[in-house]
C-alpha positions as CSV (number, residue, x, y, z in Angstrom):
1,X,4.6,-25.2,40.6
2,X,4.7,-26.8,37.4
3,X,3.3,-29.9,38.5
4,X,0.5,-27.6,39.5
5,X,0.1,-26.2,36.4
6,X,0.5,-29.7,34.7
7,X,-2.4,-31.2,36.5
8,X,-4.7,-28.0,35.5
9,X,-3.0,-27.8,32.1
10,X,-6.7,-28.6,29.9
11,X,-8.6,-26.3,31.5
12,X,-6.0,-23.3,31.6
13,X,-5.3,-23.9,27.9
14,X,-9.4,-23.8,27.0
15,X,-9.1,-20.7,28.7
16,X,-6.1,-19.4,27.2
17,X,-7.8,-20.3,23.3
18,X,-10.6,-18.0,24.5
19,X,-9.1,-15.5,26.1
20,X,-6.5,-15.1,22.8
21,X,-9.6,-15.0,20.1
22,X,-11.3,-12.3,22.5
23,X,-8.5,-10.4,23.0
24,X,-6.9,-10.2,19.7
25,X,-9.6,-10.0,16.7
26,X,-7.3,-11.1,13.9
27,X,-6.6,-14.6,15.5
28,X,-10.6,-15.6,15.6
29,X,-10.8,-17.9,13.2
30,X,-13.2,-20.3,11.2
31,X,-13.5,-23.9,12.8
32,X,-10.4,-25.4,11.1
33,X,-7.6,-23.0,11.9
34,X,-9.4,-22.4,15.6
35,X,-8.0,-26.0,15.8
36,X,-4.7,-25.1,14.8
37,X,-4.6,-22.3,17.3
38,X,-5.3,-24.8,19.7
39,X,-3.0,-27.6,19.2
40,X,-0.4,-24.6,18.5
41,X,-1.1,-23.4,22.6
42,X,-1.6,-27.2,23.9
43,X,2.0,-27.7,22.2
44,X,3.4,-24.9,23.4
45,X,2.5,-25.1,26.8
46,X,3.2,-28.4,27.0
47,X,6.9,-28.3,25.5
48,X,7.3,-24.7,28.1
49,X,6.2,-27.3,31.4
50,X,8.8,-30.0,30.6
51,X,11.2,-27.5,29.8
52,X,10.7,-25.8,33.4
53,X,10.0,-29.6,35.0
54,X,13.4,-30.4,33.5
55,X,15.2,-27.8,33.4
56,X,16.3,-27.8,30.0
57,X,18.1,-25.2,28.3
58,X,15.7,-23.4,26.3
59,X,18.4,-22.6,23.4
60,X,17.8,-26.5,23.0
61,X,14.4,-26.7,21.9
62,X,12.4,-26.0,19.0
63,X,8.9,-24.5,18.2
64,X,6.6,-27.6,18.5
65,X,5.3,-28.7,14.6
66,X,2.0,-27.1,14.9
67,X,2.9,-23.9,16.4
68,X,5.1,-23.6,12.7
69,X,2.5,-24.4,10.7
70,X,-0.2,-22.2,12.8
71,X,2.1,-19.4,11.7
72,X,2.3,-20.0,7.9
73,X,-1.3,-20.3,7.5
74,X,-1.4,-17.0,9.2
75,X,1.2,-15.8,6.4
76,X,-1.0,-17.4,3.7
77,X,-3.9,-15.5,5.1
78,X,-2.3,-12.0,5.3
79,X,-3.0,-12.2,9.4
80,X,0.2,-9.4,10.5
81,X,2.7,-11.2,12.3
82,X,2.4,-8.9,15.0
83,X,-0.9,-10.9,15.9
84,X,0.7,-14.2,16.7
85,X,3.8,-12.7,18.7
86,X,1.0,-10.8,20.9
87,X,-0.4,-14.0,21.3
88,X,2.8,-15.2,22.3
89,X,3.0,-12.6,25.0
90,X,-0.4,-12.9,26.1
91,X,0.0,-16.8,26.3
92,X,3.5,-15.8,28.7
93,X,1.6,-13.5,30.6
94,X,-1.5,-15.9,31.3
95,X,1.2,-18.5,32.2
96,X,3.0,-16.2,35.1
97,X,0.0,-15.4,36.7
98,X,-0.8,-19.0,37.0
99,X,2.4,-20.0,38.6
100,X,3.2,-17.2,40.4
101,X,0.1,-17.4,42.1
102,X,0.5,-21.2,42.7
103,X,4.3,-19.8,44.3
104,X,2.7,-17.6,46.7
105,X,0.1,-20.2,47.7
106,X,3.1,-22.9,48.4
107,X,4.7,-20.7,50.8
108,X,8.1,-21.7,49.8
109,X,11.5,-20.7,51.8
110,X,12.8,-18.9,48.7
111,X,10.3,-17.4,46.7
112,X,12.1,-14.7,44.8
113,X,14.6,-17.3,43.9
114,X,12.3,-19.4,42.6
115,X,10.3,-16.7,40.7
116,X,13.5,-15.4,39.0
117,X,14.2,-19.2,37.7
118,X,11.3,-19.3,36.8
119,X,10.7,-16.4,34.6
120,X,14.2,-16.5,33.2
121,X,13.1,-20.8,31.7
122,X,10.4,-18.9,30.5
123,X,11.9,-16.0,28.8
124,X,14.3,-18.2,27.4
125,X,11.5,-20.1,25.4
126,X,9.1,-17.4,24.6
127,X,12.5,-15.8,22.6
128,X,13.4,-19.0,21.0
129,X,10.0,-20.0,19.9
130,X,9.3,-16.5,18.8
131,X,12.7,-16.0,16.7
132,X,11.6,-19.7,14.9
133,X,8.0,-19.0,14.5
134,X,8.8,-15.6,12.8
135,X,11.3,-17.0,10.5
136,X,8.4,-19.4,9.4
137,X,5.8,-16.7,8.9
138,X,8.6,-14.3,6.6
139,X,9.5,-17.4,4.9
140,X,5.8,-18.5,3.9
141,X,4.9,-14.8,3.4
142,X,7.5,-14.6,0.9
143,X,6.9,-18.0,-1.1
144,X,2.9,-17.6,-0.7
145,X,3.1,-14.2,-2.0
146,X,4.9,-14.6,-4.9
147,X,3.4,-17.6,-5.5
148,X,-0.2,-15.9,-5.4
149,X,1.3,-13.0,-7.0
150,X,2.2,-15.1,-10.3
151,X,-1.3,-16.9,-10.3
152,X,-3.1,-13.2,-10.0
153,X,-0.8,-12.0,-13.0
154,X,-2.3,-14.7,-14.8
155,X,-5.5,-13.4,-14.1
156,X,-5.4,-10.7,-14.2
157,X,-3.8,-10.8,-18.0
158,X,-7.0,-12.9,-19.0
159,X,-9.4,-10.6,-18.1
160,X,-7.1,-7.6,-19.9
161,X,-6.8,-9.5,-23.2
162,X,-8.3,-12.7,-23.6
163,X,-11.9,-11.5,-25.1
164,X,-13.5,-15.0,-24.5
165,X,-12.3,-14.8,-20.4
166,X,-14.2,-16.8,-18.3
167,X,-15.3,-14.2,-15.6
168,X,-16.3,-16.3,-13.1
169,X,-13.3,-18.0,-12.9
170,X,-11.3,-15.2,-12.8
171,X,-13.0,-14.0,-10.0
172,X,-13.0,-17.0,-8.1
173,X,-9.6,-16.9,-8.5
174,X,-8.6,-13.3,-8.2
175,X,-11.4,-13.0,-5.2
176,X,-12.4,-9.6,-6.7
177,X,-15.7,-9.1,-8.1
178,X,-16.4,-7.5,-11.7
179,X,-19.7,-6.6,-11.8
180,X,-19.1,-3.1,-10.3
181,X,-17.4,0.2,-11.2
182,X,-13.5,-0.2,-11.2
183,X,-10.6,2.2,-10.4
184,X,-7.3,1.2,-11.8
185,X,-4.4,2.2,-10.3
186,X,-0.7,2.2,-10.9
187,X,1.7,2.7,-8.2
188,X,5.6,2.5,-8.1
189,X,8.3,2.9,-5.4
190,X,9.6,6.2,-5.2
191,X,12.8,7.6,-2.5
192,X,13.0,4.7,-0.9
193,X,16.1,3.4,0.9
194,X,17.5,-0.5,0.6
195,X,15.3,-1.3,3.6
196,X,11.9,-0.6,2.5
197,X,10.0,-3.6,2.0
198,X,8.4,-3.1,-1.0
199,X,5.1,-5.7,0.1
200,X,4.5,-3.5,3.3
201,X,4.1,-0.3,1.3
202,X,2.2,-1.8,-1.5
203,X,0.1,-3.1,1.1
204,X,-0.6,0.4,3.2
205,X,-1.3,2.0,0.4
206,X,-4.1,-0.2,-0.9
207,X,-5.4,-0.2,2.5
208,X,-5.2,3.7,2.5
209,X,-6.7,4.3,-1.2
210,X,-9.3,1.8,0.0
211,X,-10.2,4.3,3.2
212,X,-9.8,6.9,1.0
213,X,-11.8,6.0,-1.9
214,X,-14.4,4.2,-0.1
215,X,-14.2,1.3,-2.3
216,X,-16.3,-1.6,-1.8
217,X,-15.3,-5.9,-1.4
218,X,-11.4,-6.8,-1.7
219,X,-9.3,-5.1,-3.4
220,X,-7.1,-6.3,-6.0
221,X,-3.3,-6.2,-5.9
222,X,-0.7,-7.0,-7.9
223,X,2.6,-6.9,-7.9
224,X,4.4,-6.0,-11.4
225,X,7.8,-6.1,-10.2
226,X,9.8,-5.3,-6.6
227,X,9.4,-1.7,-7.3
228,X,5.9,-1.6,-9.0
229,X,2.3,-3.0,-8.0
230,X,-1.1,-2.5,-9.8
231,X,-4.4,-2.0,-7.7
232,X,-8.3,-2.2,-8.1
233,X,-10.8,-1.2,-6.3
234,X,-14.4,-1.3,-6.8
235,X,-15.8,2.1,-6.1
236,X,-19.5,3.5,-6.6
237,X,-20.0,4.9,-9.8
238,X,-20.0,8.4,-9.0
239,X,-16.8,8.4,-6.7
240,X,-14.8,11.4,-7.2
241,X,-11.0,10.9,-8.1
242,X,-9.5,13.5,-6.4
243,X,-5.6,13.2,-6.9
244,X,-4.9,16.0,-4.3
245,X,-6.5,14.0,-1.9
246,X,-5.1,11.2,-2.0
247,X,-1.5,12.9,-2.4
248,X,-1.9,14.9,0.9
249,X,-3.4,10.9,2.6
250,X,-0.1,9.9,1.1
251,X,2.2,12.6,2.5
252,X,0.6,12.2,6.3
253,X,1.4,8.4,5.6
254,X,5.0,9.5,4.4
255,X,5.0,6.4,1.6
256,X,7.4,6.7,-0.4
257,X,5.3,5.8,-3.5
258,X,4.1,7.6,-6.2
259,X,0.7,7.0,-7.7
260,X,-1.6,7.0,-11.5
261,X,-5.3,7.2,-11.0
262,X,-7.1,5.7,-13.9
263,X,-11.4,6.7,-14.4
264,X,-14.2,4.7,-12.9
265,X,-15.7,2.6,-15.3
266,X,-18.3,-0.2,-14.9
267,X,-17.7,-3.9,-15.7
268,X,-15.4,-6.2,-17.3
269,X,-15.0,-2.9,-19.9
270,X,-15.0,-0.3,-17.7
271,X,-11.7,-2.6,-16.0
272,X,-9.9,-2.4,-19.3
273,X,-10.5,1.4,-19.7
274,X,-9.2,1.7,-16.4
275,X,-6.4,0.2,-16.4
276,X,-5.1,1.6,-20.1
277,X,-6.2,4.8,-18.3
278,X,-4.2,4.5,-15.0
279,X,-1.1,3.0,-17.9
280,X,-1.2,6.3,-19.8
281,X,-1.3,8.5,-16.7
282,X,2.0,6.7,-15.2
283,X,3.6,6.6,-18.6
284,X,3.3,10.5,-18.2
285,X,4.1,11.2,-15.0
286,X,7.5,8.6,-15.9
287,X,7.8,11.6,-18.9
288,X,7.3,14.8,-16.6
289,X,10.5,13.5,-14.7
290,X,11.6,15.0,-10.9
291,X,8.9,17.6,-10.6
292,X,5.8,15.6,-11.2
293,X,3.3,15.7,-9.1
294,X,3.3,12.4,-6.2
295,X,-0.4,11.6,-7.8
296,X,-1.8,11.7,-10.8
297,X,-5.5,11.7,-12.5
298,X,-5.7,10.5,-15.9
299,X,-8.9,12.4,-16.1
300,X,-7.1,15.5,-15.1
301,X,-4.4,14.9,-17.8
302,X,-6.4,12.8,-20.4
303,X,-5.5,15.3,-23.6
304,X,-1.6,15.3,-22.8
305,X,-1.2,11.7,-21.3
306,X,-2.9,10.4,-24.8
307,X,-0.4,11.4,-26.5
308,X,2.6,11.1,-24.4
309,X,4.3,8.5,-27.3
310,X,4.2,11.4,-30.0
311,X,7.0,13.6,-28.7
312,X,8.4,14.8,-32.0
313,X,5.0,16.3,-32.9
314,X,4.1,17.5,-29.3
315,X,7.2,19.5,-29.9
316,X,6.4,21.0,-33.2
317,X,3.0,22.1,-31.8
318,X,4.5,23.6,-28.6
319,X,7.0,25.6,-31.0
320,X,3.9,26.5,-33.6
321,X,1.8,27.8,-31.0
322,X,3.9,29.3,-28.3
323,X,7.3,30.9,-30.5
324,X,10.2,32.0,-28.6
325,X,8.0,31.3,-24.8
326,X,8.9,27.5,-25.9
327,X,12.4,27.8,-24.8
328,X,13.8,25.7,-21.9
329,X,15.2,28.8,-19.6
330,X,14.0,30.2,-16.2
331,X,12.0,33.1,-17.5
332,X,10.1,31.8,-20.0
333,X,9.4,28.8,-17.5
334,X,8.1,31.4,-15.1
335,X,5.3,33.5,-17.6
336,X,4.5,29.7,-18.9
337,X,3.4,28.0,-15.5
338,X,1.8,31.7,-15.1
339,X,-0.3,32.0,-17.8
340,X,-1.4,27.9,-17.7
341,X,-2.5,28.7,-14.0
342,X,-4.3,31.6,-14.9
343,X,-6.1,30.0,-18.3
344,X,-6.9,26.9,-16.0
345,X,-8.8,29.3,-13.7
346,X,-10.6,30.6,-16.0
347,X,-8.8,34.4,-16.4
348,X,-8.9,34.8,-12.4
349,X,-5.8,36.7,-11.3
350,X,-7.1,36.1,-7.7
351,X,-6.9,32.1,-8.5
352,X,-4.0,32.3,-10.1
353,X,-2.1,34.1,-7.3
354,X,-3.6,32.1,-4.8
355,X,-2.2,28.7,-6.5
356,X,0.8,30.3,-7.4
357,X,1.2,32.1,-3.8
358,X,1.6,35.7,-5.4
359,X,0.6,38.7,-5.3
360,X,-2.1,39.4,-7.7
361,X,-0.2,42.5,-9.7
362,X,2.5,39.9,-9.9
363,X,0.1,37.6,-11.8
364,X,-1.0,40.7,-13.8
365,X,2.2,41.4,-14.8
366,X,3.4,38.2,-16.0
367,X,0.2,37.6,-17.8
368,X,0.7,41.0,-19.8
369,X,4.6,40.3,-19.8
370,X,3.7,36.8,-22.0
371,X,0.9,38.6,-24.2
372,X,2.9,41.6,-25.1
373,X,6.1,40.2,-25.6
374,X,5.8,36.6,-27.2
375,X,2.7,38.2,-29.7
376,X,0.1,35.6,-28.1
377,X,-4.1,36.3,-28.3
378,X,-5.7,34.9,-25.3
379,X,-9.1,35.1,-27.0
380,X,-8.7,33.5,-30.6
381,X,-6.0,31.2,-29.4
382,X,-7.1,30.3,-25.9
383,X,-7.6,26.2,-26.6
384,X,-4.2,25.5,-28.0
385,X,-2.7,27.9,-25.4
386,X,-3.7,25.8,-22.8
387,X,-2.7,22.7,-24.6
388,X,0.9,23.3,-25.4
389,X,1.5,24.7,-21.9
390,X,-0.1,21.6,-20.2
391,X,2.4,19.8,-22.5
392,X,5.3,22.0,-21.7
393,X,4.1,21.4,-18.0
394,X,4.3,17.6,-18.0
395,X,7.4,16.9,-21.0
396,X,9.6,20.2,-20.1
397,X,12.6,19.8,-22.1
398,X,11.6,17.1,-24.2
399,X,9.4,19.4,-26.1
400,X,11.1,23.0,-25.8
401,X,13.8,24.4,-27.4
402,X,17.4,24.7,-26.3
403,X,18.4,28.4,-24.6
């Protein structure tokens, strides 16, 4: 049967090539890795027939030279892994039909003997060569990444402070164009166990802010440290930054990341602003501690997040403007998120109790509970009331007083 299959071997790996670029999208390449897709099968099947013509062990041989260095260029090209070990299996698949069809045709005195041999040689080799090819790809993924990861950094910090940058350059070499509206975005691990794999999330959620956002070209990741990554995206100018959006996309992903919108601004500019921006918001929601939100929008933050490094005088304004309703206990915590829902919302009691998931005499009452009993006028004094408990709201204790 192999003999068979050795003496057809050209034609059934021409058709194999095409058969593997039809079936399997990310593996249809440009001229000069089709050819290392092909001398990757031709190897493979060739090394799989003297195996079986031999009857070697399979735990003897290795993954032929090309099939190794088919799967790091796949690393180096972000192609999932999960695309060459289909390929595999389609390749194993195509094979059996071929051989099991040439057992039938033989006619031989044991067949299901034969078939059982043969499928166990083959087995055998598919796991070995799969095992070696994956270690390759993880290894190269690894080494490319970081390797790319340093040389975007590098970038990437040109274009941030280096006023004489030379743009086309940096986009040649960060493959992200700068002529268009930019998104910043910070992002950083958040309850996730030892075996998340940091590149995999970072990865998802660039894809999904990308879907999301409905950003345009490549974006542009990079990573700031095994827990951290910054993204870009080029968005149209208008696009909407929605941070309860993407924070319910990111809760029916279940990532374990949490997330700092910057605003959409155009050019080389606009992705400085951006990125200071999508800095502040982060260094805020880092502030607000345990009950900050999973995203946040500098734009929806912009007066607090600006002044996130002036705690000491954040403090003093809370305590000038809001009296005894600045102190860290459970009540006052309760008429303050109250009364900045309901000043948000414009004076609705029916928005605020919706929000807060109340009753709107609830809402009512804690409204006239705050006014009455802390002395506070909602009509000369409604600006700074909504400041200092937007800054209570994201720096708690670090700007009230003790009980």
């Amino acid at each position: 049967m192999a003999q068979v299959m050795r003496a057809r071997r050209d034609e059934f790996i021409a058709k194999l090539v095409a058969t593997t670029e039809a079936e399997i999208a990310q593996l249809e390449h440009d001229e000069s890795l089709r050819g290392l897709l092909e001398a990757s099968i031709t190897e493979n099947i060739v090394t799989a027939l003297h195996v079986v013509l031999n009857r070697i062990d399979p735990q003897t041989v290795d993954a032929p030279a090309s099939a190794l260095s088919y799967a790091r260029r796949l690393a180096q090209r972000d192609v999932p892994l999960s695309a060459l070990l289909r390929a595999y299996r389609l390749g194993h698949a195509q094979s059996l039909d071929l051989l099991l069809g040439e057992a039938v045709r033989l006619g031989l005195p044991d067949p299901a003997g034969t078939v059982i041999t043969l499928v166990s040689l083959t087995s055998a080799y598919l796991d070995r060569v799969c095992d070696q090819v994956g270690r390759a790809y993880e290894e190269e993924r690894e080494r490319w990444v970081g390797a790319r990861g340093m040389l975007r950094q590098y970038w990437v910090n040109q274009l941030l402070d280096n006023p004489r940058v030379d743009l086309l350059q940096a986009e040649a070499a960060l493959d992200h164009q700068l002529s268009g509206s930019h998104l910043a975005v910070e992002s950083w691990l958040h309850g996730a166990t030892a075996t998340t794999d940091p590149t995999a999330v970072f990865d998802r959620l660039t894809s999904l802010l990308s879907t999301v956002l409905r950003a345009r070209g490549r974006p542009l990741l990079v990573h700031t440290d095994e827990a951290g990554a910054r993204i870009w995206l080029t968005v149209r100018p208008d696009c909407p930054v929605d941070p309860d959006t993407v924070a319910a996309e990111l809760a029916a992903a279940a990532l374990p990341v949490r997330v700092a919108l910057g605003i959409v601004r155009p050019g080389l500019e606009g992705f400085r602003r951006s990125t200071r921006a999508a800095a502040r918001a982060k260094a805020l929601a880092l502030s607000a501690g345990a009950g900050t939100p999973a995203v946040v929008a500098f734009g929806r933050v912009a007066p607090v997040a600006l002044l996130v490094d002036e705690p000491r005088e954040l403090a003093d304004f809370v305590s000038d403007t809001l009296g005894d309703l600045a102190v860290d206990a459970p009540r006052p915590a309760l008429l303050r998120e109250t009364l900045r829902v309901f000043l948000a919302t414009h004076r609705s009691y029916t928005a605020t109790a919706d929000q807060l998931m109340v009753h709107r005499n609830t809402v009512h009452y804690r409204v006239q509970r705050a006014v009455d009993h802390y002395h506070l006028d909602l009509d000369a004094e409604a600006f700074d009331l909504h400041f200092a408990l937007m800054i209570c709201r994201w720096h708690g204790p670090k700007v009230l007083r003790p009980k």
